[in-house]
Steps between C-alpha positions, in 0.01 A plus 500: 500500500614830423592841704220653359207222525641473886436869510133457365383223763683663785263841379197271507608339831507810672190650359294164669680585834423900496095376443561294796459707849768468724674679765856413347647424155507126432714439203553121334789338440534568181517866569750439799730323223509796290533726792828359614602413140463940419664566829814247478576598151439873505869585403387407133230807441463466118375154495252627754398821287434290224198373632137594317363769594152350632325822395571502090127477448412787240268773645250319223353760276610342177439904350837590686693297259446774195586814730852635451796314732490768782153493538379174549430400824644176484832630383459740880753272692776455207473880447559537880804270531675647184478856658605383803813308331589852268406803740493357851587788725315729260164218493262788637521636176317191316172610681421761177600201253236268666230680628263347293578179621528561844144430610573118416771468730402265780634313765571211287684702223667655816597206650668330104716852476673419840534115401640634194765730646594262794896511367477894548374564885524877429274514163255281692498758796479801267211377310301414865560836638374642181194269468487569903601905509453622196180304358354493817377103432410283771707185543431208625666251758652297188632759392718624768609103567615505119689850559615391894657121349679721231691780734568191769632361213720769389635545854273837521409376878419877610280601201343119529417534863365894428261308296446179706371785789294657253292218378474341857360873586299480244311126579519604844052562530467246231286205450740192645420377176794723386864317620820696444675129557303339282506727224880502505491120499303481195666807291846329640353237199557790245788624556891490657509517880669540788378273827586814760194715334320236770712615794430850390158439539535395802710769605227763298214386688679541853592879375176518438356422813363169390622266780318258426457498127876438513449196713277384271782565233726297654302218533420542127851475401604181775189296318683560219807446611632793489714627760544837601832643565566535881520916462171487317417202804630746796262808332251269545563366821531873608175623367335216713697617831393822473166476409420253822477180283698299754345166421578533131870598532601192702273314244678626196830457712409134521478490129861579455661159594261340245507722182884505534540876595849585743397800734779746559536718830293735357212209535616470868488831561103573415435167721683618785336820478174235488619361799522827706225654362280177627641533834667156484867634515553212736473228195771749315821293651320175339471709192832613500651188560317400182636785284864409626405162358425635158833642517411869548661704793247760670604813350450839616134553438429162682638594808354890448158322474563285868645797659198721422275245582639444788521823589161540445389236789726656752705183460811716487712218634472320225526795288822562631604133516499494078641875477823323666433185300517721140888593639582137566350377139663797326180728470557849591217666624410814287280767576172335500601263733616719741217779518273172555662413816491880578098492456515140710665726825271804479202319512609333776647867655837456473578796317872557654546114372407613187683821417829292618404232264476797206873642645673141446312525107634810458812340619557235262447721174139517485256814416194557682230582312166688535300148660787473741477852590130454540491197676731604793299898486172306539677291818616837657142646418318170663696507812413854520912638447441828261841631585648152417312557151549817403896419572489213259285723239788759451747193464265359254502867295870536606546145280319622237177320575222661417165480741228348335126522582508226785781670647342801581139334549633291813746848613124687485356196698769433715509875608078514527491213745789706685248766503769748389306591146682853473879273471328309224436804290791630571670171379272556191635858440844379530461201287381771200830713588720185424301465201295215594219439299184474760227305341122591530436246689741572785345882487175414523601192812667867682234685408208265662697451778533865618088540418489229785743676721281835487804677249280637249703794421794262429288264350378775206881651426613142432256471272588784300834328554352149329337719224853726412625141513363377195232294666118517472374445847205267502087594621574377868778690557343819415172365694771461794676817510143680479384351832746543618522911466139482596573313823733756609269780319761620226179514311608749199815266448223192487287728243826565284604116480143374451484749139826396424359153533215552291733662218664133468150426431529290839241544757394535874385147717194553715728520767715776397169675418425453843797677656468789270122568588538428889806745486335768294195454780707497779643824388181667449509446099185315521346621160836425315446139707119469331648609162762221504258198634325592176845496285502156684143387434554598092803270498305236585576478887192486753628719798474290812391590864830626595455773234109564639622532853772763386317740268209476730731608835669760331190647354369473859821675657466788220151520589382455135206271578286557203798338272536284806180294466426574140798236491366296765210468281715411241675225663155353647349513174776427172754324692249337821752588763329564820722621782391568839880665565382772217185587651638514844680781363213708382369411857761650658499826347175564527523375875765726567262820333233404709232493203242265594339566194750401244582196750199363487444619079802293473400176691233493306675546168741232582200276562312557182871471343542082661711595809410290810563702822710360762543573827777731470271692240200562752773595761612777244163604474441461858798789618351696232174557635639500841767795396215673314301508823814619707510753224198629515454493874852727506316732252224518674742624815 
């Protein structure tokens, strides 16, 4: 039998399996024999290349046949190729020569120009990015397989795995009818191939995100007997880990020993960092004694991994058992190794233990670095030593370190808890003179923390500080800094910042609405208090009783009581807020006038209105009447 009859059944073969629904490719023998027989002899390309093209079929109008050369349609892919061949570079330029033709150019007449130029990766990649780019066509999965096999091919790996990305991107909210593995098995029929475009699958759909669609890769390409190369294996294995699929990395680990795949330390390495990360650092000595076994020596990372997981439990013993063990094996710690036992100490407060352990790094050629610095300024902070700190902070800038944001986050904290706020701005001021970026988020962590602390006049300057800064300070802060004022009645420096709020298009919370109306009250600006609660109300904020009980006191205290229960009636009536504290107050003014009239006027009012007397109501009433008698008697004196 022939190349090309084997070529024909193998077509018709997998045609009966793609009507068959299945949740993986199942491919005969007969196809597996060809498979292996393409890949082993792939050094000789033309013999390959020579192979029909299983799309000759004429586009059937028998009419094309008397139009000119260059204008019949089934002439569209030979016209194509021989461009391609003369102009390459310059292809774009055939677009004006075939535009007439160019509506009959499918996927299929796509898919015959990139068999056709399979001995010339770079015309077969200039004609897809001009189908893709210029023509704007859409291409389908066999497509990119076809153009994928012939860069992997080539050796193009980069541009290939561009591509590979792009077409798993691209069947990512497909049907799972469509199978990127699938259809590179079956265009792998067409054409020359390479067997790592399957471990760059792999590798694409754990780029991707697609943990588990590479799993299901890799068991695609061990039923097949394909095996992946132990870098394409470890991506693998290290897209599992840190997803949380701990059951299938020791499963595909397991596989290893029976599909003939060696693990290297780099294998070791992502399943000790299994072990820690499971909490069974115990079982690592087994597990190391294993490795040895394979004939790989723990290297570096190994013993980084133990030591921070170690470190991590508080079992610093041990930690510092292996940190001598590295010396005696030939390891020399590095810098990750030792700013890991550093973090080990200061959680357990020993802080002095610490910065002696960074002096003997220092010591034997080694350069701290920012999470060194950090680790042992967070230990001083914890333990509540700010001088200690802000020592080791100039050595830091003094070394050319630069402070980061958690380096002055856990200064600011460390100097809150302290309660000495005033040295932490100060810090933050002196930071800015050494040129120390200060981020927005450390600002607005200072600038919270002295609202808290009753600083609001410290609180607003470092804000214009944030904003001269470069930084855009966030709703809450301004929110913050406005109660703030208010509290301490710095109300026209609350007014100022809540319109330079609202000219960020940013806007008041109900309860920074509430501190400006209760101050403006409690300063006898009770109509500029009304006129803001219905600012509030048009924003779409219902004032609550707070806001009643203010606007009706100070309306009371500036002895505007027709404004005073017109919005009493208002609150009864739009909003149904019925408070006895805000007719009390009415009570007590007229109590204190003596005008048994309006008292009782009132009382009955409020009952008409829905407010239930109480107790402390009638006793209003009560010294009313009685001063109105002692009035009157007086008078009558």
């Amino acid at each position: 039998m022939n190349r090309s009859s084997i070529t024909f059944i193998d077509q018709i073969i997998l045609r009966s399996i793609n009507c068959v629904p299945t949740s993986e490719p199942v491919l005969t023998t007969n196809f597996l024999s060809k498979f292996w027989f393409s890949s082993s002899s792939s050094s000789s390309s033309t013999s390959l290349q020579t192979l029909p093209d299983p799309h000759t079929k004429s586009i059937g109008n028998p009419l094309y046949n008397i139009l000119p050369y260059t204008q019949n349609p089934n002439n569209l892919v030979d016209i194509i190729c021989s461009n391609l061949k003369e102009r390459n570079s310059q292809f774009s330029v055939v677009h004006k020569d075939i535009q007439g033709l160019l509506p009959h150019l499918g996927t299929k007449e796509i898919s015959r120009v990139l068999l056709r130029c399979q001995s010339d990766s770079s015309a077969a990649l200039i004609f897809f990015d001009w189908v893709r780019n210029d023509l704007g066509l859409k291409l389908s999965s066999h497509n990119y397989c076809l153009i994928i096999h012939i860069l992997a091919w080539s050796h193009n790996f980069s541009r290939a795995m561009e591509l590979l990305l792009e077409l798993v991107e691209l069947n990512r909210d497909v049907s799972a009818s469509v199978d990127v593995f699938q259809s590179l098995i079956i265009s792998a029929d067409e054409c020359n191939w390479n067997p790592v475009i399957f471990d760059m699958l792999l590798k694409a759909n754990v780029k991707m995100g697609m943990i588990l669609e590479g799993l299901r890769t890799y068991r695609q390409m061990v039923k097949l007997g394909l095996v992946p190369h132990v870098v394409a294996f470890n991506f693998l294995l290290d897209g599992l880990f840190k997803s949380n699929y701990t059951n299938q990395c020791w499963e595909i680990y397991k596989d290893m020993e029976r599909i003939g795949l060696h693990p290297n330390s780099h294998t070791f390495n992502i399943l000790t960092n299994l072990f820690c990360k499971c909490g069974d650092v115990d079982k690592v000595n087994e597990f190391l004694e294993k490795m040895e076994e394979e004939g790989f020596d723990p290297d570096i990372v190994t013993y980084n991994t133990l030591i921070d997981s170690y470190c991590k439990r508080g079992k610093l013993e041990d930690a510092f058992y292996l940190y001598k063990i590295m010396y005696r094996r030939g390891v020399i710690p590095d810098l990750f190794s030792y700013t890991a036992l550093m973090n080990g100490l200061c959680k357990q407060g020993k802080v002095r233990e610490a910065h002696q352990l960074l002096h003997r790094m220092v010591h034997r050629g080694l350069t701290p670095d920012i999470v060194t610095y950090n680790t042992l300024i967070h230990g001083y902070c914890k333990e509540g030593m700010m001088e200690k700190s802000r020592v080791l902070l100039l050595d830091m800038i003094a070394n050319g370190v630069s402070p980061d944001d958690f380096t002055c986050k856990v200064l600011v904290e460390g100097y809150q808890k302290e309660g000495k706020l005033l040295l932490a701005l100060n810090l933050v001021v002196g930071l800015q003179k050494f040129g120390v970026s200060i981020s927005g988020d450390v600002f607005s962590c200072l600038i919270v923390a002295l609202c808290q602390e009753n600083h609001p006049c410290a609180a607003n300057n470092l804000l214009k500080q944030m904003s001269l800064a470069g930084h855009r300070p966030l709703e809450y802060i301004y929110n913050e800094v406005i109660q703030s004022l208010c509290k301490s009645s710095f109300l026209e420096e609350a007014l100022l910042l809540k319109a330079e709020m609202e000219s960020r298009s940013m806007r008041p919370n109900s309860v920074t609405y509430k501190a400006l109306i209760s101050c403006l009250c409690r300063l006898s600006r009770s109509v500029e208090g009304e006129s803001l609660m219905r600012k509030m109300i048009e924003s779409g904020m219902n004032p609550d009783i707070s806001i009643c009980r203010a606007l009706i006191t100070g309306f009371c205290k500036e002895r505007i009581m027709d404004r005073a229960e017109s919005l009493l009636c208002f609150f009864a009536r739009e909003l149904q807020v019925y408070d006895t504290e805000c007719y009390i107050a009415f009570l007590e003014v007229f109590c204190e006038e003596g005008n048994v009239d309006k008292l009782i006027e009132l009382q009955d009012r409020m009952l008409k209105m829905g407010f239930t007397p109480t107790s402390l109501t009638f006793r209003y009433v009560i010294d009313g009447l009685c001063k109105s008698m002692r009035l009157g008697k007086n008078h009558g004196e």
